[in-house]
Every structure is written in C-alpha cells, then in structure tokens.
Residue frames as qw, qx, qy, qz and C-alpha x, y, z in Angstrom:
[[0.449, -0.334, -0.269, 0.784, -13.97, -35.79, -29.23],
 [0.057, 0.906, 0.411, 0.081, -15.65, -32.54, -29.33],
 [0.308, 0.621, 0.007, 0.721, -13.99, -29.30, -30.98],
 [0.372, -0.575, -0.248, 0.685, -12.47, -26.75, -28.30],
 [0.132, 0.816, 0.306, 0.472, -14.04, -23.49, -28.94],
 [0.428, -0.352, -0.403, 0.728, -12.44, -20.40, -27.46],
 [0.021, 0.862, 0.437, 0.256, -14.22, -17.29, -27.24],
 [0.438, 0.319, 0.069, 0.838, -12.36, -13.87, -27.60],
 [0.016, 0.776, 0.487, -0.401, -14.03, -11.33, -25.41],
 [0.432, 0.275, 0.056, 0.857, -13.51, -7.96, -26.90],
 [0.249, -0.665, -0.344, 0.614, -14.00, -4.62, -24.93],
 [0.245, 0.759, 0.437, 0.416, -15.83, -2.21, -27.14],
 [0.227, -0.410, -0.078, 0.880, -14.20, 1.98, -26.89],
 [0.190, 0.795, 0.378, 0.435, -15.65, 4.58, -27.55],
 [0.270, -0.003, -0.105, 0.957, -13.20, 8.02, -27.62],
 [0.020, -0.833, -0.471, -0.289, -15.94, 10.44, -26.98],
 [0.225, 0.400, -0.102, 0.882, -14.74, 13.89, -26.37],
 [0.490, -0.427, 0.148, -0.746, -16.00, 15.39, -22.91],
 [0.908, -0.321, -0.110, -0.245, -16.48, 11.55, -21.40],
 [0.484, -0.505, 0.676, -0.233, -15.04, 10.29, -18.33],
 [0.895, 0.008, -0.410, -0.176, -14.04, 6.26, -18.34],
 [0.551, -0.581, 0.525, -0.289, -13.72, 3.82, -15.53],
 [0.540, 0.478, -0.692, 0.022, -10.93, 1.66, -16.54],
 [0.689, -0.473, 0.523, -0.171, -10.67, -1.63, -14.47],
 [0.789, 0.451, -0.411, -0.079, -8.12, -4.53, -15.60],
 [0.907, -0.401, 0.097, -0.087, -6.62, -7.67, -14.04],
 [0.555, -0.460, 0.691, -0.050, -3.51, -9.55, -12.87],
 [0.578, 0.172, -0.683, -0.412, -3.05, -12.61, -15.22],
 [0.482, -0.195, -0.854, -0.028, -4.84, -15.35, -14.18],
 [0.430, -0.714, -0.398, -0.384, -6.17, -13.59, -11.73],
 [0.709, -0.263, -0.423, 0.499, -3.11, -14.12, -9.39],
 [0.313, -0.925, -0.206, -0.059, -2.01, -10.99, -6.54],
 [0.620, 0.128, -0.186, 0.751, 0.97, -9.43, -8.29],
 [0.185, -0.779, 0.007, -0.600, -0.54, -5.84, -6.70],
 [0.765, -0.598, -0.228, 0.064, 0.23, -7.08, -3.01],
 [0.770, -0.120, -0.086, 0.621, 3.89, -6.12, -3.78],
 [0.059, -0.920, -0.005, 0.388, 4.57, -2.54, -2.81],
 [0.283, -0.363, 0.634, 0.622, 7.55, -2.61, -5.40],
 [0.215, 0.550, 0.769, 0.244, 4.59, -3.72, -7.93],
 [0.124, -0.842, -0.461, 0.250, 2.51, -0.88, -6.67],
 [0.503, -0.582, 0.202, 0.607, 5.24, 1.44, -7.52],
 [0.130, -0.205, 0.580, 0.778, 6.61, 1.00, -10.72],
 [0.117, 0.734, 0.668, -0.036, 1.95, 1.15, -11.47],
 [0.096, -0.834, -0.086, 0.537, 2.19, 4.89, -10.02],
 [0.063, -0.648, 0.380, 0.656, 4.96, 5.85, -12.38],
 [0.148, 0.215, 0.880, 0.397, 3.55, 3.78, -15.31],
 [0.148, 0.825, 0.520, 0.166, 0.07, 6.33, -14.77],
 [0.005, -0.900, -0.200, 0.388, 2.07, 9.00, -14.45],
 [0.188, -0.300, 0.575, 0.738, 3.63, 8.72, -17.54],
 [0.169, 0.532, 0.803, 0.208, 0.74, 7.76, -19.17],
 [0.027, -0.780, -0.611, 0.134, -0.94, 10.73, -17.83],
 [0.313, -0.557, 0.372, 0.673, 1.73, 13.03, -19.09],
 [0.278, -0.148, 0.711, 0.629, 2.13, 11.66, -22.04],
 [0.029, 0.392, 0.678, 0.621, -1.65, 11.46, -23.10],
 [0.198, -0.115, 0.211, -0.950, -3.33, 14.38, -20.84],
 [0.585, -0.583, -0.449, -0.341, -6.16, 12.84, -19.21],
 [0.285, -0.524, 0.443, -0.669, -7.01, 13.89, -15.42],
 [0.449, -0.037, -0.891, 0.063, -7.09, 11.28, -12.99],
 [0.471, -0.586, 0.140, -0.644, -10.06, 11.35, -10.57],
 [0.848, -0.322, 0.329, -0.262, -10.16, 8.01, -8.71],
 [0.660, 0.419, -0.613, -0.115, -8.25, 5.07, -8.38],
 [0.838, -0.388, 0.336, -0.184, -7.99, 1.72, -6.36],
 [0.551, 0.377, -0.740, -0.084, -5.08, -1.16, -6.72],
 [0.943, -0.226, 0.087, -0.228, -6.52, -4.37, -5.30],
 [0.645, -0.435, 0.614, 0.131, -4.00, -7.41, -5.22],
 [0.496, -0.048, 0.781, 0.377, -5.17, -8.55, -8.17],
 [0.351, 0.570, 0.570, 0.478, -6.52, -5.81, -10.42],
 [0.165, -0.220, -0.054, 0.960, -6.74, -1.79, -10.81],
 [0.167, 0.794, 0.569, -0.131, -9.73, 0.58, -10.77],
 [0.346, -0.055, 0.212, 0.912, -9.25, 3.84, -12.78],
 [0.362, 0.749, 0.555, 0.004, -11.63, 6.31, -13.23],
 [0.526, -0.008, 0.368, 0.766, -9.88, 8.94, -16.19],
 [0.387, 0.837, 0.355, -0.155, -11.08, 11.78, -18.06],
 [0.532, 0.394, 0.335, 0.671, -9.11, 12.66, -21.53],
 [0.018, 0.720, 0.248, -0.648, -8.53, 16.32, -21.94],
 [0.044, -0.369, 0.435, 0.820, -7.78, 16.35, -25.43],
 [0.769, 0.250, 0.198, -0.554, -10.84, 15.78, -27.97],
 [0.819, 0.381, -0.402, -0.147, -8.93, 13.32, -30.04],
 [0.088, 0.609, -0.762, 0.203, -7.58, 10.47, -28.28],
 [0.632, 0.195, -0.727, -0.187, -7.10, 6.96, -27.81],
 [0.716, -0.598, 0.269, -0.237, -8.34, 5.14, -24.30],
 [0.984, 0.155, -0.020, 0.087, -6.64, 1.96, -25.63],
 [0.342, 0.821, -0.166, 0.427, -3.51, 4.11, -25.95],
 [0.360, -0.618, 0.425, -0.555, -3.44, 5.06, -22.37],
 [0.936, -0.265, 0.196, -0.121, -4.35, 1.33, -21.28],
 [0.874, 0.380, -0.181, 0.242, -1.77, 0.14, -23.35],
 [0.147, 0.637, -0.479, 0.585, 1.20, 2.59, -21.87],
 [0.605, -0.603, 0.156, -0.495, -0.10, 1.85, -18.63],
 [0.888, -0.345, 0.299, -0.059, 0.25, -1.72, -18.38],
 [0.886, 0.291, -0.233, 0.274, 3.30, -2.40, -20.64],
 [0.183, 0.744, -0.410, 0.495, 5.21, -0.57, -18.82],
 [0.499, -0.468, 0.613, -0.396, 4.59, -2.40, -15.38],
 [0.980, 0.036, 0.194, -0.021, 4.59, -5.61, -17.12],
 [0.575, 0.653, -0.300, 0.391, 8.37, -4.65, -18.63],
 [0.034, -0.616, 0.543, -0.570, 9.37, -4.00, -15.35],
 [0.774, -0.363, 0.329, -0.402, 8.07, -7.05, -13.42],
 [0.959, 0.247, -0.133, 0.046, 9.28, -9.25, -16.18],
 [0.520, 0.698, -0.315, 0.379, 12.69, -7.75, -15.75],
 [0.530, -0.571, 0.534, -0.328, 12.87, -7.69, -12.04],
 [0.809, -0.290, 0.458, -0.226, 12.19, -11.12, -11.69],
 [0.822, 0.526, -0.206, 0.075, 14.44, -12.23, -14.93],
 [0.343, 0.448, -0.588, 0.579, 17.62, -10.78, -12.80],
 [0.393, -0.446, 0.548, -0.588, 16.07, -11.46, -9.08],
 [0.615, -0.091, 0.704, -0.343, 14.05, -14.58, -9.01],
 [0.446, 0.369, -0.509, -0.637, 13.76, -16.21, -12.33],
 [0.146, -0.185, -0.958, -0.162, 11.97, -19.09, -11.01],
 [0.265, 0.331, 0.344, -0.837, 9.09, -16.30, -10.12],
 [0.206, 0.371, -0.277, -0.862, 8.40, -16.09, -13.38],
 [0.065, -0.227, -0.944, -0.231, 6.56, -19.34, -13.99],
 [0.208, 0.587, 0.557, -0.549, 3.70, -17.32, -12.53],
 [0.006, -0.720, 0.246, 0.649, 4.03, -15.21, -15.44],
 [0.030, -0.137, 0.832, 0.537, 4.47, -18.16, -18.56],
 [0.672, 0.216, 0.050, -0.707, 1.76, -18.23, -20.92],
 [0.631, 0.024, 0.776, 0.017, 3.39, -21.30, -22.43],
 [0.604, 0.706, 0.352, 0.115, 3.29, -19.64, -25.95],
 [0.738, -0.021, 0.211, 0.641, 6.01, -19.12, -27.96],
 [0.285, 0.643, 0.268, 0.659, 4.66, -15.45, -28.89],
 [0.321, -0.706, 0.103, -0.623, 4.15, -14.27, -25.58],
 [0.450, 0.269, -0.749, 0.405, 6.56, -16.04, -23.07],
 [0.305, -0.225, -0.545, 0.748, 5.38, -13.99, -20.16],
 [0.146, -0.632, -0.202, -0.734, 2.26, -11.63, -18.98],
 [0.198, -0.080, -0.754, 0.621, 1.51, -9.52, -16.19],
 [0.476, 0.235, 0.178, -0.829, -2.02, -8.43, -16.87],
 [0.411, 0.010, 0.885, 0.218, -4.32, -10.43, -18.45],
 [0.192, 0.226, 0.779, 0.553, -5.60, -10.84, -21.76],
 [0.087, 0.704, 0.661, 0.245, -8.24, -8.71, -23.00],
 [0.048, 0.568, 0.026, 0.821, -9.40, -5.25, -23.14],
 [0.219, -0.209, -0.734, 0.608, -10.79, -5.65, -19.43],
 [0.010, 0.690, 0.721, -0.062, -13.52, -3.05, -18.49],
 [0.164, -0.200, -0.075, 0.963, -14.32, 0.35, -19.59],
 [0.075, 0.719, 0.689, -0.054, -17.58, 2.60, -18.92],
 [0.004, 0.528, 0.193, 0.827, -18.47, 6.26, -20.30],
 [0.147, -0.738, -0.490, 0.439, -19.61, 8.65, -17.69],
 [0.125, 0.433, 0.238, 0.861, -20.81, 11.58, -18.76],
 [0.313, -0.734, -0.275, -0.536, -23.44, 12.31, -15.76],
 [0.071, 0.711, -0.404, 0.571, -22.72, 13.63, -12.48],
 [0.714, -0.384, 0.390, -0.437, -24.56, 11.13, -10.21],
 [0.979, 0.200, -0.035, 0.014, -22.77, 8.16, -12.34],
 [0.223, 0.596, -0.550, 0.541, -19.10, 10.01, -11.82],
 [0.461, -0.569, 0.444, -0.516, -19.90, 10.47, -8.00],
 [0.938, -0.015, 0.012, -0.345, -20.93, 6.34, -8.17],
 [0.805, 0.395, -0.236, 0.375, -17.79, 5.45, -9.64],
 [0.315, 0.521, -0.541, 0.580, -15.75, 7.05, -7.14],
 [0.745, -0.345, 0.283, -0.496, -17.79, 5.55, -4.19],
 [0.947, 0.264, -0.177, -0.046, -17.57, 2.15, -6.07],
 [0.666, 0.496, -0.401, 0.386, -13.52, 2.35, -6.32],
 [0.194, -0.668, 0.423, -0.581, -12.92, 3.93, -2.74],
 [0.829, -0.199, 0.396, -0.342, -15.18, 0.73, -0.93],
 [0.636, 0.394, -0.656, -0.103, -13.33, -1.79, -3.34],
 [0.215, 0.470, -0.700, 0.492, -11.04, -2.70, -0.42],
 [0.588, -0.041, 0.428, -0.685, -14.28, -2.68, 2.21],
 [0.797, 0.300, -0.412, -0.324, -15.98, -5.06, -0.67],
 [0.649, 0.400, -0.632, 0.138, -13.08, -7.31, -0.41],
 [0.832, -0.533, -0.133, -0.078, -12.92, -7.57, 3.08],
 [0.633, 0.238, -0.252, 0.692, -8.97, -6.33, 2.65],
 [0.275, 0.238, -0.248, 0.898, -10.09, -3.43, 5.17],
 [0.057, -0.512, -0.857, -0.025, -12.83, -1.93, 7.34],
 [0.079, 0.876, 0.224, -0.419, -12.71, 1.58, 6.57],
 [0.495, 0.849, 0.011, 0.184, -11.98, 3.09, 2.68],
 [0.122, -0.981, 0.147, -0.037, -9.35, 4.88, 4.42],
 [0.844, -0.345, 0.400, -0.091, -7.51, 2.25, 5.40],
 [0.864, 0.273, 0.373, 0.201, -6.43, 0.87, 2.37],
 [0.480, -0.545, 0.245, 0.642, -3.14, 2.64, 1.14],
 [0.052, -0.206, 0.569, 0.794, -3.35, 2.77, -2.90],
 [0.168, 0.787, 0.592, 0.046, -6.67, 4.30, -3.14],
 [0.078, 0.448, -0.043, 0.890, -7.50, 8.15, -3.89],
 [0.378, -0.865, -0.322, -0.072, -10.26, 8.10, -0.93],
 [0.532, -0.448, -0.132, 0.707, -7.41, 9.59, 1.35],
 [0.318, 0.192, 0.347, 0.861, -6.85, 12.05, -1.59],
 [0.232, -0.534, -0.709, -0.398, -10.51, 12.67, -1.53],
 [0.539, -0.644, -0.505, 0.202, -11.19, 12.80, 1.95],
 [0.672, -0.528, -0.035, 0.518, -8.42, 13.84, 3.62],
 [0.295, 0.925, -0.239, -0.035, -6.52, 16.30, 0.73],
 [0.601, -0.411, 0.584, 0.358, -3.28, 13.46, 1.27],
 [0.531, 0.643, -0.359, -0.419, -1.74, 13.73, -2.43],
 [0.005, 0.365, -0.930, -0.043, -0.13, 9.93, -2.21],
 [0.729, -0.126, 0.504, 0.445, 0.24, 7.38, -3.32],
 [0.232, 0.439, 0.385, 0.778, -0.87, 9.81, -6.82],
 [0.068, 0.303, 0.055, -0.949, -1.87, 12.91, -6.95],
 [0.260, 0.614, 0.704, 0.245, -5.25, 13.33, -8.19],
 [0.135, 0.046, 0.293, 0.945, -7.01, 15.75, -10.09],
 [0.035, 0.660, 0.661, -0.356, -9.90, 17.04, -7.85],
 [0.025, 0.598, 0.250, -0.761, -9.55, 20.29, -8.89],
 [0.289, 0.043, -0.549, -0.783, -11.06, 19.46, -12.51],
 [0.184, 0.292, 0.905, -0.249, -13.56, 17.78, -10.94],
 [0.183, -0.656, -0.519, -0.516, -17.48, 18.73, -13.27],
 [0.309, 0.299, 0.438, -0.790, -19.63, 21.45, -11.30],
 [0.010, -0.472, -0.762, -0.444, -22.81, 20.30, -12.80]]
C-alpha cells in the first residue's frame, strides 16, 4: 500500500510598507456559502472591523458564491496582512457556525472537517492568495480583474450587475454594499 503524502501549501507575505495586496480566499471545499445574503452581511461587517481595527484602505472587492476578492492597501508601515486575513474570516466563520448551531444544525455537516481539533470551517484551509502591487498599471488590473469576476463566471452580463462588487462604487459613486476608499486612490 503506498504512503499518503499530503502537501501543505503555504502562502508566502510579505508586509512591505507602501504595497497594495490582492487578497483572494475560498469557501471550504469550495462549496457557495457567499450566495446567502445573510452570509454576505455578517463579510461586510467582518471588513469593516478589520479595516478599523488595522487601517488599511479598501479599493476593490468582489464576493463570488464561493470565494472573496480583496484588493487592500495598509496605511500603517508596520503591519500584519495575515492579521487582517485572520480578523476577517474568523469572524464570519463564528457567525455562520453559530447561526446554523441554533437555526439548522443539520446545515452544519457542510461545515465538519471530521477532526477533533477543528469540528467546523467556513473558509478553507490555507493562506489562499496574496499579490504585492506597487505599480499603477498592475493596481488598475486588479480592479478590472475583481469587477469582471462575476462576467468570468457567467453569474452576470454586465460588472454592474452583480451586487457585492465595488464596480458600482467605482463607476457609479454607489457607496454599498462597502464603502470604498477611492479617494486614496495613487496619482502616479
């Protein structure tokens, strides 16, 4: 019988003072707990504590069904992306676990890792994806990129369309679902 080998991704950071990062992390298993506007919700107020708490400006952002684009920029020179990811998603995984502990507690099999240290996740494992930007035509990319997710996906056929994006924000100057933070946008 041949040895099972599991292989640990890990998601190199790097805190660099003055750099943007586009933050993108999943659903567990890939499944589409984002679909639930209650979901979607207690997200918002999970980056805007975050973004409180550790002062980075939010320029862009997409929730898909089954995973979240972010593109961030730290304002303080010492600080921790991991930090921020970390606030982010325990907090909507504390609150999804709990809903569905007192509403539907046979939901939660979506949710069982089947390990006695970790009963239950709503994101999944790993450090997911995060890129420095630091130039202006690689910013601008990244907030194309996140806006068309939706388009991509075939969940819509215009950017606009798609409800818990920032294009509206962008476009349009609509501050919902978040409020972004156009007006730190770089002049290069």
């Amino acid at each position: 019988m041949q040895e099972e080998r599991f292989i640990k991704k890990k998601c190199k950071r790097y805190n660099f003072s003055g750099h943007a990062h586009e933050l993108t992390f999943s659903c567990y298993r890939n499944q589409k707990f984002l679909l639930s506007d209650r979901t979607c919700q207690w997200l918002i107020k999970s980056i805007e504590r975050a973004r409180e708490k550790h002062n980075f400006y939010l320029w862009a952002f997409v929730f898909m069904p089954d995973h979240v684009h972010l593109l961030i920029k730290p304002m303080d020179e010492d600080y921790n992306i991991s930090n921020i990811l970390k606030d982010i998603k325990t907090d909507t995984a504390r609150k999804a676990v709990k809903y569905l502990k007192e509403n539907n507690p046979s939901g939660l099999s979506k949710l069982s890792t089947s390990q006695n240290y970790r009963k239950y996740r709503f994101w999944q494992k790993g450090g997911g994806y995060d890129r420095n930007i630091i130039k202006e035509n690689t910013l601008l990319d990244s907030v194309k990129y996140i806006h068309n997710n939706p388009v991509r996906k075939a969940l819509v056929d215009e950017a606009g369309k798609w409800y818990f994006s920032s294009y509206n924000c962008w476009i349009n100057g609509i501050d919902k679902p978040i409020r972004i933070d156009k007006d730190t946008w770089p002049l290069f």
